[in-house]
N, C-alpha and C positions, 0 to 999 in steps of 0.2 A: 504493500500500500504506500510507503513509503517512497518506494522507485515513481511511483504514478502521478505524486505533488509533482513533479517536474514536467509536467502537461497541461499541468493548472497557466501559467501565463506565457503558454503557446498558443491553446485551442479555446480560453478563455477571449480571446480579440476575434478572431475567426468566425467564432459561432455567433460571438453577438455583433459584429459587422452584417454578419449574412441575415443574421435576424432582423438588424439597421434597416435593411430594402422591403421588409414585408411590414415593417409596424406603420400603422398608419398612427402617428402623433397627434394628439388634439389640439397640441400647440406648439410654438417654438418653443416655448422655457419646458416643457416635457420633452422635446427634444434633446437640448441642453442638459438637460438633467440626464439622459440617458447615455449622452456623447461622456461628460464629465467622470459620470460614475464608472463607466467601462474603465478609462483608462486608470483614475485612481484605484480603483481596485485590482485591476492588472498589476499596478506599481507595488502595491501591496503584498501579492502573490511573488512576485521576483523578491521583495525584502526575504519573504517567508523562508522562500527555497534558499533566499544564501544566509542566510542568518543556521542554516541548517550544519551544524560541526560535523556528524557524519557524511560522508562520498554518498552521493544519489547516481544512479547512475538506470535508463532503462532501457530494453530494447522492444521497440513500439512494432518490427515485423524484420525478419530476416529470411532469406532465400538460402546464404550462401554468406561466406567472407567479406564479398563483396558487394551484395547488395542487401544491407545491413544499414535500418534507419536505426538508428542507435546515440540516446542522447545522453549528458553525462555533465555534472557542474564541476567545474576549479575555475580558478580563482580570477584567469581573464576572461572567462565566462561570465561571472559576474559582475566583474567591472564593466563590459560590453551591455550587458542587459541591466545595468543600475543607470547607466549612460543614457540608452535612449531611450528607458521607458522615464525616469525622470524629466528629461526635453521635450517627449510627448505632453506629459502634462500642461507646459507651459506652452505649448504649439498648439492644442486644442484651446486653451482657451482663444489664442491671440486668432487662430480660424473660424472659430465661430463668430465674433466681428467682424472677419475680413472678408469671411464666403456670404457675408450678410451681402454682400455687393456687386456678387460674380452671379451664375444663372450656374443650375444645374449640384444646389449643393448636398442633395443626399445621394447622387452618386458621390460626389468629391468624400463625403466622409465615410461611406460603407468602404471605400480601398484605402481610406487615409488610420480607419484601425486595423483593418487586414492588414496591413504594411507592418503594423507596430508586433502584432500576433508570430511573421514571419523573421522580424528583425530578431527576435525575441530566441524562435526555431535557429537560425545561425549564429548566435551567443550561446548555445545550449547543445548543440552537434557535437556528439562525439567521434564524430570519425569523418573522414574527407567525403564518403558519400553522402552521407547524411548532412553534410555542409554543402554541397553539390546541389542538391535537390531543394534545398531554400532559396539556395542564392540564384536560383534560377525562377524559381518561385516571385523572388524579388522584382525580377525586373517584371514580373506578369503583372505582378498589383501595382509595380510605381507607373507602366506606362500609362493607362486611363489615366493620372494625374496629370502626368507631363502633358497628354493633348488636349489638358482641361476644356482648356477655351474653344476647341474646334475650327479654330480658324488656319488657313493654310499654311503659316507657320509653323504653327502647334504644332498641326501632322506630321509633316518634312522633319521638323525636330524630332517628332513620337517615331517615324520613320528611323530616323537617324541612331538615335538609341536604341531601339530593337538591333540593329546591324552591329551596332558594335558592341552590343551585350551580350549578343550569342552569337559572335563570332570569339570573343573571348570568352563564352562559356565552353564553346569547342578545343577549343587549346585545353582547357581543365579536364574534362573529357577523355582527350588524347591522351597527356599526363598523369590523368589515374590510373588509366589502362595499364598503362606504361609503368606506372609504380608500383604495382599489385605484381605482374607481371615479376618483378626482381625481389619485393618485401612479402606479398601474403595476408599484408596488413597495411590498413589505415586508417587506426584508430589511431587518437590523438596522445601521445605520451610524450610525458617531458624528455628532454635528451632524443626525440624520434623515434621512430621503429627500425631503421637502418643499423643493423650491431655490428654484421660481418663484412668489413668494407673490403676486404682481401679476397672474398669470390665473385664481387661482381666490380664488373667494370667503371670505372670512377667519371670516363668521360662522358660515359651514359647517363649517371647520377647527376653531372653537372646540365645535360641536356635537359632530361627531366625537369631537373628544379626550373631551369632557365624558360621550358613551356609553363609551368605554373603559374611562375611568379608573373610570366606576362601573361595570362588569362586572368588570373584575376587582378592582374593589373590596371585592364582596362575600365573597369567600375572604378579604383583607385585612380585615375586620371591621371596615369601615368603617360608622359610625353612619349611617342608620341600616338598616343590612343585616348590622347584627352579631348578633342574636339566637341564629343557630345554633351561635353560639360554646358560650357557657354551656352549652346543651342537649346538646352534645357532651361534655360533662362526666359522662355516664353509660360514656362508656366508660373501658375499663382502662387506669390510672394510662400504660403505656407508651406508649398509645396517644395520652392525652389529653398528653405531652411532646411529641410529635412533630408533635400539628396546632398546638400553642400557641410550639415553639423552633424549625420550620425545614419541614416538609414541607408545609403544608397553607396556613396565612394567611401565612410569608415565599415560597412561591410565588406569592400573591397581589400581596403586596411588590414581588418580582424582576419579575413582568411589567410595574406599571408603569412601574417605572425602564426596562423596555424601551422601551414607549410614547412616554414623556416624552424620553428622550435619544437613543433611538437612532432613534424615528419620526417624529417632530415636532421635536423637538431645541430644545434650551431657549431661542434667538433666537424660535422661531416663539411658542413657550409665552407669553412675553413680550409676543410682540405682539399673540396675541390675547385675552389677560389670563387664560387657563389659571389658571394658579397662585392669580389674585384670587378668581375663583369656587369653585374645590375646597378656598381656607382654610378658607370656614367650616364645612365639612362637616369636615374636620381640627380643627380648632379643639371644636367640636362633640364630635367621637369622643376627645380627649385629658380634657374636662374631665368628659363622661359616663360616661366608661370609670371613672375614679375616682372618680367619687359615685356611680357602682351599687356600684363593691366597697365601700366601706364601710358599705354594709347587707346584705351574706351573711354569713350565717353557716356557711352549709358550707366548707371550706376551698379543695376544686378551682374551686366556683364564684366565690371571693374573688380567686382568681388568674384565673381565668377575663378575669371584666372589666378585670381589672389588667393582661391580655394585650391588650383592644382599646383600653386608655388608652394602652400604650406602643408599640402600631403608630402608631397618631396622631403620635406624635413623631418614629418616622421616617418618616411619610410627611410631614411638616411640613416635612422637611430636605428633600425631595423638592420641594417647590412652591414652596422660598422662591427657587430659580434663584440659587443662586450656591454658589462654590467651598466655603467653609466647611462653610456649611448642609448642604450633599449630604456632605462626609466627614463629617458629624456622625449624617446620618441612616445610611450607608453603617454607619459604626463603632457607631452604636447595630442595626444589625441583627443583625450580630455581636456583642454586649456582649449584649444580651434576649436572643438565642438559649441562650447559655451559662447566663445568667444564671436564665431561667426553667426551664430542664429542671431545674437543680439544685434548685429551689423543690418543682416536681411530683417529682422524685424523694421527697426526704424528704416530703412528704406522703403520698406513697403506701406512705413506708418505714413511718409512722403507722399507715396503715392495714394493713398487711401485719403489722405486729406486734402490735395493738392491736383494731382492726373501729374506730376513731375516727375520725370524719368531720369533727367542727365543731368549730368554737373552744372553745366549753364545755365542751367534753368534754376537751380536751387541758390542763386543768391539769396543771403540774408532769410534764409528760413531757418538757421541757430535762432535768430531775433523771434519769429513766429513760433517755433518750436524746442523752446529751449531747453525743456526737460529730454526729449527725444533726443533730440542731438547732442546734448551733454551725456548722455549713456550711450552715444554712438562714440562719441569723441575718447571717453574711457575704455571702451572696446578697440578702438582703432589705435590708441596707446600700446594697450597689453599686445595686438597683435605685431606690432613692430618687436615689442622686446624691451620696452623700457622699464626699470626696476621704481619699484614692488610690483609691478603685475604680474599674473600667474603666466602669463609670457614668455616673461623674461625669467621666470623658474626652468622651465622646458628646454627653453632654447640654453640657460647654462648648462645645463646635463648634458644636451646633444655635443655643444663646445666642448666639454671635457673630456667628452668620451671620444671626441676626434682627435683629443691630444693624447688619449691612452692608447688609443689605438696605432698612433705615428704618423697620423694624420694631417699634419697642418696646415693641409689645404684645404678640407673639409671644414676646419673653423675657420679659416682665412671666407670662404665661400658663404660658411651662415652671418657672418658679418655685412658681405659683401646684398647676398638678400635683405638685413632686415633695413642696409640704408636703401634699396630699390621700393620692399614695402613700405618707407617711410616718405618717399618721393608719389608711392601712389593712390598712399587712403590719406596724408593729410593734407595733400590738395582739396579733399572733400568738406576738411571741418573749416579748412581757414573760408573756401566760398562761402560756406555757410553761414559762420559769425562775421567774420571780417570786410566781407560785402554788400552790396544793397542798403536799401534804405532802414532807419532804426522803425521801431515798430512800438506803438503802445503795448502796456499790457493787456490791455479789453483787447484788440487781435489777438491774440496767442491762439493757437490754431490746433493744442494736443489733439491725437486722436480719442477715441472713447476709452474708456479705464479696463475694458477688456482686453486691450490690444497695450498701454501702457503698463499695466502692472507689469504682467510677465515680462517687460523690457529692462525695469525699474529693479526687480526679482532678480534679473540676470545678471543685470552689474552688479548688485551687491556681492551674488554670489563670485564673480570675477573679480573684484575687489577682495573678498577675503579667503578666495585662492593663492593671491598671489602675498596678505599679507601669512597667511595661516596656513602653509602647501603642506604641510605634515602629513594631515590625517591622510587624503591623499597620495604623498608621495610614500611613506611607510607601507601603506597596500600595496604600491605598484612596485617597490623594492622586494617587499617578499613574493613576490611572480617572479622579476628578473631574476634573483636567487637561487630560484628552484628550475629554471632554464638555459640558464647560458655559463 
């Protein structure tokens, strides 16, 4: 009975999404009420399961070795699923304001909890197949999001996405094949399943790893398989938080931190120089990512690319194979996740108040919008890297671990981005305050307090990440511990 809690805030989102499309509501606030309680008590049920000190571990249907759904918690498991069901919370509310506005919002919410159900399912995978099988899942339920709007955009983008989510799910595919084939196993174990490197061939291991990490790399936005990123910036503000702070490119994230430590495990990475080869494609998507944003001018697309620069840096901390480095990328997953929804929040709060999309336009709306853009302006801080913010916690770990590692060009390089990220979000706060005309305070233009708190909530919580990273970084120390 025990194995079965761990179904609870999988199929818990699932069945009442699916229930979402049939209940006819008497009203919006019984709507509301119905959206609300799902996901808090989701969040509730993920507390339950990792607050659990005994191993859960179940297997929900197996054929064979290999086709084997099979799920299992430790401890980046729950980090992953504390992550996005907590951000859900605050993204429901901020969408139920915001879909107030758009056409079509009880499809938008039956696949915006099914989303959170499946995110849920690949924090909770124990073994590559059963991670396989979500993250394919994933892109079924994000696409109706991304074509929200239905207009020809949309599609071509919804279009666009499908192509390169399953054509990178194909690589994954290929690569499991490929991996069972030599191991027998892929379930997730610290140190990998790989023991006997003397019977099989090493350059094979490197090929393998090398189709993995670039299949699910492409959900991670990694250069160059990032394009559908930006493109995805036609859909609605809620939606474009959720593939950019946790559902869609940190699933991409989370798997290969499976790959890497729990399949291969970072001795074998090592030796077949894994980590050498996937730099420069790292290296690449960090310094890329921020010389595309600093020539948008639309705002979703400025952060867009700002979002494939700073996967780059955790996936950096990922390949540089040592202690530091991984809490750095671990703690910058968490630090961008927070950091970035509060960014597309007030953008969208822009837009929701305003119809303003680009930078030229938003003169002097700090003046109109001062609370909004003052917790944009705090977000746009920590994301450079400036001390105390939880930021600049992240990005020190990743620095020191490129100096443990013998690095010094990998921190010569994180320096090097975070003055590119600072040339291209705070062009956004100075238009904001520092131009246009002053503004009474009877103008002041906040959006509704459904769409402000959770913004307000955010920074705080960024704010005392960055004075407070302990509780935090302690968990994600003893992960790295128990891995690398």
């Amino acid at each position: 009975m025990r194995g079965i809690s761990i179904l609870f805030p999988l199929f818990f989102p699932i069945i009442t999404s699916l229930a979402f499309g049939t209940i006819k509501f008497k009203s919006k606030r019984a709507r509301n009420i119905y959206l609300t309680s799902t996901i808090i008590i989701n969040f509730l049920f993920v507390i339950n399961v990792s607050m659990t000190n005994a191993s859960i571990d179940f297997h929900l249907f197996k054929v064979n070795d290999f086709l084997d759904i099979y799920f299992k918690i430790d401890k980046i498991g729950i980090l992953f699923s504390l992550l996005a069901s907590c951000l859900w919370i605050f993204t429901t509310f901020y969408s139920i304001e915001y879909m107030s506005h758009e056409r079509k919002e009880k499809r938008f919410f039956i696949f915006f909890i099914l989303t959170l159900g499946i995110t849920v399912g690949i924090a909770f995978s124990g073994n590559l197949f059963t991670l396989y099988i979500f993250y394919e899942l994933l892109t079924l339920a994000t696409f109706p999001l991304v074509i929200h709007a239905g207009s020809r955009e949309a599609l071509e983008s919804g279009k666009k996405y499908l192509v390169y989510s399953f054509t990178g799910a194909t690589f994954v595919l290929l690569g499991m094949i490929l991996l069972f084939s030599i191991s027998n196993n892929m379930t997730f174990i610290e140190y990998g399943v790989l023991t006997d490197l003397n019977s099989i061939n090493q350059n094979l291991i490197l090929v393998i790893y090398m189709i993995l990490f670039l299949g699910f790399g492409v959900k991670a936005a990694l250069v160059p398989f990032h394009s559908w990123l930006p493109s995805a910036m036609v859909a609605p503000t809620p939606v474009s938080s959720l593939l950019h702070a946790v559902a869609v490119v940190k699933s991409g994230i989370f798997a290969i931190i499976r790959i890497t430590y729990f399949i291969f495990g970072s001795d074998v990475i090592n030796k077949v120089q894994g980590d050498f080869y996937i730099s420069f494609l790292v290296i690449t998507t960090i310094l890329l990512g921020s010389l595309l944003a600093l020539h948008q001018e639309n705002l979703k697309k400025r952060l867009a690319y700002s979002t494939v620069s700073q996967l780059g840096y955790i996936l950096l901390g990922l390949v540089m194979i040592n202690d530091n480095a991984l809490t750095g990328g671990l703690l910058h997953l968490v630090n961008h996740a927070v950091i970035k929804i509060i960014l597309f929040f007030c953008v969208g709060a822009i837009y929701f108040m305003t119809g303003k999309k680009t930078i030229s336009e938003i003169k002097g709306i700090g003046k109109q919008m001062p609370i909004t853009m003052g917790c944009f302006s705090i977000a746009a801080i920590s994301l450079i890297g400036i001390p105390p913010t939880n930021g600049f916690v992240s990005k020190w770990y990743l620095a020191i671990g490129g100096l443990r590692a013998d690095r010094v060009l990998f921190s010569v390089i994180l320096l090097l981005s975070a003055l590119l990220t600072a040339a291209y979000i705070l062009p956004i706060v100075i238009t904001a305050f520092f131009q246009g005309e002053k503004v009474a305070k009877e103008d002041h233009i906040e959006p509704p307090l459904r769409m402000l708190i959770p913004i307000i909530l955010l920074t705080g919580i960024v704010i005392a990440l960055g004075l407070f990273p302990n509780f935090v970084l302690n968990f994600i120390e003893s992960i790295t511990d128990s891995i690398v």
